[in-house]
MIVEX-802438 format. One line per field, with one value per atom (N, C-alpha, C): atom name; residue in three letters; residue number from 1; x negated, y, z. Coordinates in Angstrom, 3 decimals, decimal comma. Example, Ala and Ser with C-alpha at 12.3 -4.5 7.8 and 13.67 -1.06 7.14 Angstrom:
% MIVEX-802438
name = c(N;CA;C;N;CA;C)
resn = c(Ala;Ala;Ala;Ser;Ser;Ser)
resi = c(1;1;1;2;2;2)
X = c(-13,190;-12,300;-13,200;-12,850;-13,670;-12,900)
Y = c(-5,690;-4,500;-3,300;-2,250;-1,060;0,030)
Z = c(7,800;7,800;7,800;7,080;7,140;7,870)
END
This chain:
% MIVEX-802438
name = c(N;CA;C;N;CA;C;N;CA;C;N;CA;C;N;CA;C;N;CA;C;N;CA;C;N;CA;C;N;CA;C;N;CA;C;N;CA;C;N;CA;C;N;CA;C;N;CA;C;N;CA;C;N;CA;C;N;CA;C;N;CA;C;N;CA;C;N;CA;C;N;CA;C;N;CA;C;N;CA;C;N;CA;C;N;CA;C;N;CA;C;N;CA;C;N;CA;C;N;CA;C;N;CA;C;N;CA;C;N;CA;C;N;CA;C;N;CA;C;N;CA;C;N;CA;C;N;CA;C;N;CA;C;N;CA;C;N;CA;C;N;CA;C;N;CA;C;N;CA;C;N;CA;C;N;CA;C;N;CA;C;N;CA;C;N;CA;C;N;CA;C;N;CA;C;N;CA;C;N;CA;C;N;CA;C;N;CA;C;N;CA;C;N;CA;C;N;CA;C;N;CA;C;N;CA;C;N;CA;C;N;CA;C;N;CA;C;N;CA;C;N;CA;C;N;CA;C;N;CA;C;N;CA;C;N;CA;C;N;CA;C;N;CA;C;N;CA;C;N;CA;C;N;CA;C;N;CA;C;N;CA;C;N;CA;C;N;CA;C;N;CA;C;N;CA;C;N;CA;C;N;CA;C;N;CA;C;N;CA;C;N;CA;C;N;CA;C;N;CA;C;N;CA;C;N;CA;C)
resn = c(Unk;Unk;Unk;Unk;Unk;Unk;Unk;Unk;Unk;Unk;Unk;Unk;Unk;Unk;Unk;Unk;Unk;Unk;Unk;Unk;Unk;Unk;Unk;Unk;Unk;Unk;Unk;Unk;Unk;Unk;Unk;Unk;Unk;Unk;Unk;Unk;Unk;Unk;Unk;Unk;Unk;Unk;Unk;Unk;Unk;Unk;Unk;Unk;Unk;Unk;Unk;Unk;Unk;Unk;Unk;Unk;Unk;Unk;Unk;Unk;Unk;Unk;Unk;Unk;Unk;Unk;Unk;Unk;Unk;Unk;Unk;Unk;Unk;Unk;Unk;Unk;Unk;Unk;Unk;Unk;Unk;Unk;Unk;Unk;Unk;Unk;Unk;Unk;Unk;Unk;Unk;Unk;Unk;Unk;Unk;Unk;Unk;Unk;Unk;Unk;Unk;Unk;Unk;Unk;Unk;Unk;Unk;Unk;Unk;Unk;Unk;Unk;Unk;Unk;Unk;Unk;Unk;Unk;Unk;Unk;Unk;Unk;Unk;Unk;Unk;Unk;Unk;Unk;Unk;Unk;Unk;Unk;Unk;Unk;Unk;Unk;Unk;Unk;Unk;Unk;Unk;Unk;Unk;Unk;Unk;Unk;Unk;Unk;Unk;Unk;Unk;Unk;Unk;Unk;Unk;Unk;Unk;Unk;Unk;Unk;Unk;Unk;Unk;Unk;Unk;Unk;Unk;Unk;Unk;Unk;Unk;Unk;Unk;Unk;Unk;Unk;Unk;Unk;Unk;Unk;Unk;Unk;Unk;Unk;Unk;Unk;Unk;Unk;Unk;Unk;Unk;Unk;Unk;Unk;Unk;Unk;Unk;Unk;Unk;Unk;Unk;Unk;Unk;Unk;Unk;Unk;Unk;Unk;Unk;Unk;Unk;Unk;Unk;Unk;Unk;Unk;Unk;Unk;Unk;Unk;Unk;Unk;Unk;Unk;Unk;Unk;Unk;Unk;Unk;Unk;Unk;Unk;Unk;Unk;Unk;Unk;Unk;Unk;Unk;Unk;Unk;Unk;Unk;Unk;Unk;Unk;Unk;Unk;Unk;Unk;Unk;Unk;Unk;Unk;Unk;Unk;Unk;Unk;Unk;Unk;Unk;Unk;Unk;Unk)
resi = c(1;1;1;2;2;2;3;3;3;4;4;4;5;5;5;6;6;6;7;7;7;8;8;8;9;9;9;10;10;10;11;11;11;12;12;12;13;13;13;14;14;14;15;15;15;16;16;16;17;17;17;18;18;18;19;19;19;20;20;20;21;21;21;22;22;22;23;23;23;24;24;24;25;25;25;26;26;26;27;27;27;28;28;28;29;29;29;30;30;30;31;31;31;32;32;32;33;33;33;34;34;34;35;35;35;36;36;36;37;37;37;38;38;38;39;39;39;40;40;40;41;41;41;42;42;42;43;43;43;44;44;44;45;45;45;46;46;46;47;47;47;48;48;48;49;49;49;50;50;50;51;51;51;52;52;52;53;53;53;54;54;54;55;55;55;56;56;56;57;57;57;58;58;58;59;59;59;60;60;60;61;61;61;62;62;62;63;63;63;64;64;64;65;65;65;66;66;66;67;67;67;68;68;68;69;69;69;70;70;70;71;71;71;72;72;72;73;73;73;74;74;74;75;75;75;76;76;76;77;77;77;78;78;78;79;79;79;80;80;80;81;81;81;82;82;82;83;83;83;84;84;84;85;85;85;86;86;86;87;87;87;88;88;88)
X = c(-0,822;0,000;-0,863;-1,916;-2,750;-3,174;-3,667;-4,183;-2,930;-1,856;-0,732;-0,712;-0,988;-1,091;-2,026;-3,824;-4,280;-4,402;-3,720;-3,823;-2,857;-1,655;-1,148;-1,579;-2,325;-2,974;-3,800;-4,942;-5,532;-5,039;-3,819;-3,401;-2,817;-2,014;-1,941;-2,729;-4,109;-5,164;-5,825;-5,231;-5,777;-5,059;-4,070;-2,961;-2,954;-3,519;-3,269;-4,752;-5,497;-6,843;-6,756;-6,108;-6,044;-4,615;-3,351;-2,986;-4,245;-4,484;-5,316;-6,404;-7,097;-7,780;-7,130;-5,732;-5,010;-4,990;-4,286;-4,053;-5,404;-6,232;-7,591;-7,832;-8,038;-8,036;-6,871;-5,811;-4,471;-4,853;-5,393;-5,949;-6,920;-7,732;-8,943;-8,266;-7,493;-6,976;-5,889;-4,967;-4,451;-5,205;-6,074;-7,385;-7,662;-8,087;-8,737;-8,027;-6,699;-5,384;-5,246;-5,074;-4,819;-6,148;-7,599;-8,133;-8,486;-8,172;-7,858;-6,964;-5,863;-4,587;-5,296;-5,912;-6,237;-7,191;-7,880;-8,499;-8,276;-7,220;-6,603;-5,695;-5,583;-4,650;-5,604;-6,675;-7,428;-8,039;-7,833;-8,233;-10,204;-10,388;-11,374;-11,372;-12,824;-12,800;-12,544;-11,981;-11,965;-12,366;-12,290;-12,466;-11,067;-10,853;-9,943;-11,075;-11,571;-12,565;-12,787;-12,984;-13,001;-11,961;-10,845;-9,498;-9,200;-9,252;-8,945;-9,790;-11,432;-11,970;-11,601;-10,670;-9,837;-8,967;-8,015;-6,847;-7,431;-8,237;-8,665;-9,079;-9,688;-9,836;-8,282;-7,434;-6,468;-5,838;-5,590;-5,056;-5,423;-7,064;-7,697;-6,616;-6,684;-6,219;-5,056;-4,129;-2,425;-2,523;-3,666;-3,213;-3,088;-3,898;-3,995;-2,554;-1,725;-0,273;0,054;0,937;1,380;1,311;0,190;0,137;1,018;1,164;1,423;0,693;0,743;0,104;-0,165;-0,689;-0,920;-1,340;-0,602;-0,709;-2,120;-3,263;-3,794;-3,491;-4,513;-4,052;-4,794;-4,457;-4,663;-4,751;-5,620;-5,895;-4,191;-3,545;-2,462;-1,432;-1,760;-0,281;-1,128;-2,396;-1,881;-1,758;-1,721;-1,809;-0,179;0,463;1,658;2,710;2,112;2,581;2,240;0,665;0,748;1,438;2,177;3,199;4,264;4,810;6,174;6,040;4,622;5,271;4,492;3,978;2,987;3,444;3,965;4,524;3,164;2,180;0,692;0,780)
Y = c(-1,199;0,000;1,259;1,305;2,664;2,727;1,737;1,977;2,393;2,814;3,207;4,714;4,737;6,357;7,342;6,054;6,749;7,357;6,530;6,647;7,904;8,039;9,244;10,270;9,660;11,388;11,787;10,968;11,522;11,714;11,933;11,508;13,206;13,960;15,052;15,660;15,762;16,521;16,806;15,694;15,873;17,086;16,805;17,769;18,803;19,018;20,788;21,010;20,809;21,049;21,662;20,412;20,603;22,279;22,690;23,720;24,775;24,833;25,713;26,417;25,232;25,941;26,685;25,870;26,430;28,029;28,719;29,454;30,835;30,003;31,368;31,181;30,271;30,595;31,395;31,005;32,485;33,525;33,927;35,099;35,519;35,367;35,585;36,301;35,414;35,395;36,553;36,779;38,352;39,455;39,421;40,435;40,810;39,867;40,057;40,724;40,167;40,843;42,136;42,459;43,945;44,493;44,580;44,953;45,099;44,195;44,597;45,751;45,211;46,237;47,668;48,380;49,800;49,691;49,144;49,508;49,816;48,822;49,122;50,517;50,590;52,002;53,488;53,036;54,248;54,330;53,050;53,204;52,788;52,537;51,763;50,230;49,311;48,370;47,236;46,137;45,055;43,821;42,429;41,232;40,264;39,485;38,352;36,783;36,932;35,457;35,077;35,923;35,878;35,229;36,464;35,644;33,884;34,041;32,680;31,397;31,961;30,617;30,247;31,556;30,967;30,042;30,339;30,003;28,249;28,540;26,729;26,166;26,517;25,715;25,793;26,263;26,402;25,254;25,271;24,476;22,534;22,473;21,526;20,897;21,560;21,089;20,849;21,745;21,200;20,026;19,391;18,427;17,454;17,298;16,344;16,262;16,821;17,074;17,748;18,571;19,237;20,521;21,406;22,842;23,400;24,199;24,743;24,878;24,652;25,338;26,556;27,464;28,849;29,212;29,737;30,603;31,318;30,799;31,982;33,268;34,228;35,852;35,714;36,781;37,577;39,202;39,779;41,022;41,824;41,294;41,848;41,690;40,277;40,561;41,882;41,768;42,761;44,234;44,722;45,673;46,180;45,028;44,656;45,182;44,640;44,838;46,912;46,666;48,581;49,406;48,799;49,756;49,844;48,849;48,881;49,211;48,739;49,365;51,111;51,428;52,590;53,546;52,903;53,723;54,172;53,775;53,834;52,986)
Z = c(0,000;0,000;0,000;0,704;0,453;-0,464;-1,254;-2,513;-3,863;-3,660;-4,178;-3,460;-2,439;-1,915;-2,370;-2,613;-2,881;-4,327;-4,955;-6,272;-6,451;-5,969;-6,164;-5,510;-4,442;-4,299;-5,179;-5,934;-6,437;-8,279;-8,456;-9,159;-9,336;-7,958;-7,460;-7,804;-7,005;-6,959;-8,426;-9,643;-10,749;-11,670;-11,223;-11,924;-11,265;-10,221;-9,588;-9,816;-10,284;-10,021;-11,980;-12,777;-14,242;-14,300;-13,150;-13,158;-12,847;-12,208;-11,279;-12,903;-13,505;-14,660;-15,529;-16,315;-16,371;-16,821;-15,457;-14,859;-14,870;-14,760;-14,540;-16,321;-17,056;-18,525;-18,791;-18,425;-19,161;-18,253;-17,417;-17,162;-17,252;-17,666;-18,676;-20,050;-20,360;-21,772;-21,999;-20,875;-20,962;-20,854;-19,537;-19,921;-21,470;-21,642;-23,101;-24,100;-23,985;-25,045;-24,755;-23,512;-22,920;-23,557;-23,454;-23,912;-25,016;-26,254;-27,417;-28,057;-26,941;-27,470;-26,765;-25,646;-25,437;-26,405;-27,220;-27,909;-29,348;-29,704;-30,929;-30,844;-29,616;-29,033;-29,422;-29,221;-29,345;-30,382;-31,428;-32,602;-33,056;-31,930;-32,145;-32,460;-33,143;-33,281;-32,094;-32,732;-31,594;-32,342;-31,773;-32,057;-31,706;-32,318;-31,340;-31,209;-31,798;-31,641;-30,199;-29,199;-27,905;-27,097;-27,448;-26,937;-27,718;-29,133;-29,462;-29,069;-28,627;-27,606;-26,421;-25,982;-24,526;-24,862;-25,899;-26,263;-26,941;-27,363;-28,087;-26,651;-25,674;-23,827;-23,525;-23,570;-23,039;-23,795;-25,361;-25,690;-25,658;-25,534;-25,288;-23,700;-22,959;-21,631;-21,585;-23,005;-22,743;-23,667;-24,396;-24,878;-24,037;-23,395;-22,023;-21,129;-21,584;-20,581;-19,921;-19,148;-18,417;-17,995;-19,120;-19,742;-20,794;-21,221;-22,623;-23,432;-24,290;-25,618;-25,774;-26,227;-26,917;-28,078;-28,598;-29,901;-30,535;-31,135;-31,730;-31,791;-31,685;-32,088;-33,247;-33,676;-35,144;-34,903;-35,706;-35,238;-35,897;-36,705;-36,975;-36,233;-34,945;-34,142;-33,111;-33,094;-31,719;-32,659;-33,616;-34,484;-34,419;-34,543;-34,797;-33,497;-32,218;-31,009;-30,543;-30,922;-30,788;-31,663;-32,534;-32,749;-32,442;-32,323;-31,604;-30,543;-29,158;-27,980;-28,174;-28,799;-28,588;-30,176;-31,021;-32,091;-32,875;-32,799;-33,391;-34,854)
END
């Protein structure tokens, strides 16, 4: 019987440990967006290659189960987004 306990504990600990990364990659990964977008705001250059190596770790880990997926950027969605919210 413990060896049924332990297996779900560590079974737990795999999946909150696999949230937990998660979690600090999509925040990394909004950083990054926000900073594209004040920059596309001000009309200076940006990159997305940065954000999209978060987004390929991010997506690596939802293949494994129990993450989401994420979308590639493109320098035209965030182009796209500063105008509608910023009218730029």
């Amino acid at each position: 019987m413990s060896n049924v306990h332990e297996a779900i504990s560590q079974h737990s600990k795999k999946q909150h440990n696999h949230i937990q990364s998660f979690l600090k990659l999509e925040a990394k990964r909004e950083s990054l967006i926000e900073e594209a977008i004040q920059l596309c705001v001000s009309s200076l250059p940006y990159e997305v290659d940065n954000i999209n190596q978060v987004t390929g770790e991010m997506n690596r880990l939802a293949s494994e189960g129990i993450v989401p997926t994420r979308k590639t950027v493109t320098k035209e969605m965030v182009q796209e987004f500063v105008r509608k919210k910023y009218g730029k």
